[in-house]
N, C-alpha and C positions, 0 to 999 in steps of 0.2 A: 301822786305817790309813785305809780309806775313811772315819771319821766326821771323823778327823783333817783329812782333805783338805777336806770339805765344810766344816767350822769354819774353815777358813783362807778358803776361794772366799766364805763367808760374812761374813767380816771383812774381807773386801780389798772386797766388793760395797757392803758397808754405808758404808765407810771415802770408797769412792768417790763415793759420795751425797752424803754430808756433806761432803766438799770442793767439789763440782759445785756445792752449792746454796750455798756461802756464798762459793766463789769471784766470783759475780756481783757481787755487793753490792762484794766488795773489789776488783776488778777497773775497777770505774766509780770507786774513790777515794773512796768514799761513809766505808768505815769497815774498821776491822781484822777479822781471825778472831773475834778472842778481844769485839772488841765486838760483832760479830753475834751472837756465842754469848747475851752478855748480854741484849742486847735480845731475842733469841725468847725466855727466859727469862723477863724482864719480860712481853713480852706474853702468853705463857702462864698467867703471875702473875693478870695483870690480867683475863680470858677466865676463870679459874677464880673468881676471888671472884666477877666477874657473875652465874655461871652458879647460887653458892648462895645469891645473894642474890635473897628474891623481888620485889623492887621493878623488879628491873631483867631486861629480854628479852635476854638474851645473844645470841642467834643473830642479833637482828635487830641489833646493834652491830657495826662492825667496829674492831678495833684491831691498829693498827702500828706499830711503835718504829721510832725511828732515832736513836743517839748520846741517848739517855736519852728522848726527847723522844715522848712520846705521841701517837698523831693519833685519835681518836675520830671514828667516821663512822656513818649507819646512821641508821635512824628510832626514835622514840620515843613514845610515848601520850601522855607528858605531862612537862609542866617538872618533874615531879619525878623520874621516871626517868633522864631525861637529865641533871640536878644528881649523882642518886647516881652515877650513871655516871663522871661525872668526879673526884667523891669518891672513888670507890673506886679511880680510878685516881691519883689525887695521893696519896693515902697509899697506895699499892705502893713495897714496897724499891726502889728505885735508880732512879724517875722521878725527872729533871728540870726535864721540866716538859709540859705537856697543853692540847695544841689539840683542843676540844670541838666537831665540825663536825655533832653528832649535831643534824638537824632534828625536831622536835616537833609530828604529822600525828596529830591522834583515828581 
């Protein structure tokens, strides 16, 4: 009975997270549930190929979707890392399209 109860306080805690955090985004008119959903998805997407590709510094990259649309920020070593960067994100499923603001600092 008791684990029963914690699985539920558990599902209702988690449930309530994930409405909090995407209700913002839908609340400003920005974008649906179900598009939030996709875009963390995409950038998730795009944060993992970085991360196994070794050309390119994930950590020092940020990426953010919104309505398919990629934004790339973050510093880079060199014009080549910053290209594949944006390669790897223009071919991820369900980009749109990708504003590459990553500056290029030796």
């Amino acid at each position: 009975m008791q684990a029963t109860f914690r699985a539920i306080a558990f599902s209702l805690l988690v449930g309530s997270a994930v409405l909090a955090v995407t209700a913002c985004s839908v609340v400003r008119d920005q974008q649906s549930v179900g598009s939030y959903i996709d875009d963390s998805a995409i950038t998730t997407s795009v944060k993992a190929k970085m991360a196994e590709d070794k050309t390119v510094s994930a950590t020092s990259i940020s990426v953010e979707t919104l309505k398919g649309t990629v934004q790339l920020s973050g510093f880079a070593t060199t014009q080549v890392e910053k290209d594949r960067a944006e390669s790897i994100a223009r071919n991820t499923k369900g980009v749109k399209a990708v504003h590459n603001s990553i500056i290029v600092r030796p």
